[in-house]
C-alpha positions in Angstrom: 84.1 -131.0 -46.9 84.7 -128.9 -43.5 82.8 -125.8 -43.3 84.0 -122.4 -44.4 83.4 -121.5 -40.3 85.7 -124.1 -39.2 88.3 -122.9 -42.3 87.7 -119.3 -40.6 88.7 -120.4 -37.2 91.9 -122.5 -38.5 92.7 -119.3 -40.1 92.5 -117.3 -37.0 94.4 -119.7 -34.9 97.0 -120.1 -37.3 97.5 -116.7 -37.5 97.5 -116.1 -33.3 100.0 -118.9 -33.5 102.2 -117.3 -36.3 102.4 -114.4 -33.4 103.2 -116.4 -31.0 106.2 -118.3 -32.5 107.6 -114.4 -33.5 107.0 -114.2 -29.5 109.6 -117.4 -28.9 111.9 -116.4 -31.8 112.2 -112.9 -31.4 111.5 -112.3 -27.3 113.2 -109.8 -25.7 113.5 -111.9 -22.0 113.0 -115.5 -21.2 109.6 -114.7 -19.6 108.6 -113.4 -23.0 109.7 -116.4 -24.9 107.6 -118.5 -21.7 104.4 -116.2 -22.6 105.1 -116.9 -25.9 105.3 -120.8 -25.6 102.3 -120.9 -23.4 100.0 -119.2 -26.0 101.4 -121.6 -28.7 100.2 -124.2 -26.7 96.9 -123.2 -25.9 96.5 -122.5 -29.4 97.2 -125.7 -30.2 95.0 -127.3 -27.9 92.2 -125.0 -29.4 93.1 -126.3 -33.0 92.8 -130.4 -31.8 89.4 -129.4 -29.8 88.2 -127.1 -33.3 89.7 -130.4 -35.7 87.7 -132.8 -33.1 84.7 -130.9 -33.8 85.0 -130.3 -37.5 85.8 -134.3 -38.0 83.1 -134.8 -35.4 85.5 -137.4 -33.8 86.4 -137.1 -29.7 89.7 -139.0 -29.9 91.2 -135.4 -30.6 88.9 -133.9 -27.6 90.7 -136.1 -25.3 94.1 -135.6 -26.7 93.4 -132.1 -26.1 92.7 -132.5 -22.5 96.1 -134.1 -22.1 98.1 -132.0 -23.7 96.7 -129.2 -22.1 97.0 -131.3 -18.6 101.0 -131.3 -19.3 101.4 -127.8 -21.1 100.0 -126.6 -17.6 102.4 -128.5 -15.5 105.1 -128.0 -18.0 104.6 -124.1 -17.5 104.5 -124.3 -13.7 107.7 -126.6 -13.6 109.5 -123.5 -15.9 107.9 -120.9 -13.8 109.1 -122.3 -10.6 112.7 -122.8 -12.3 113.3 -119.2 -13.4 112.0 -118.0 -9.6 114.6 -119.8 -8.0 115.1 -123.1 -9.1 113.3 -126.7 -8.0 113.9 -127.9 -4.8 
């Protein structure tokens, strides 16, 4: 059984990311919808460190750190794109 603080913290991340997807859906600009896709990610990677520690297991640490690794350059690649393309 997980721990009502770890059910707390799920609840609180699923709720920043619910706010977050109505950032990418509804957006007014692309750079919203960007935001918006950045915090989703960031979120996630903050569920698979808080799963990690709730399971105790550091396969999901590590998975983190990757995912985080190519959210970041994913985010730099699209921010580059929209300020005047990759050359």
């Amino acid at each position: 059984m997980i721990a009502p603080e770890f059910f707390y913290a799920t609840l609180v991340i699923m709720v920043g990311a619910f706010m977050a997807l109505l950032r990418v859906l509804f957006g007014p600009s692309v750079p919203d919808r960007v935001v918006g896709v950045d915090t989703l990610n960031t979120l996630i990677v903050a569920g698979m460190v808080l799963l990690g520690a709730a399971y105790d297991r550091t396969i999901y640490i590590d998975i983190a750190i990757v995912y985080a690794l190519l959210s970041y350059i994913g985010t730099l690649a699209i921010a580059r794109y929209m300020q005047g393309g990759l050359k």
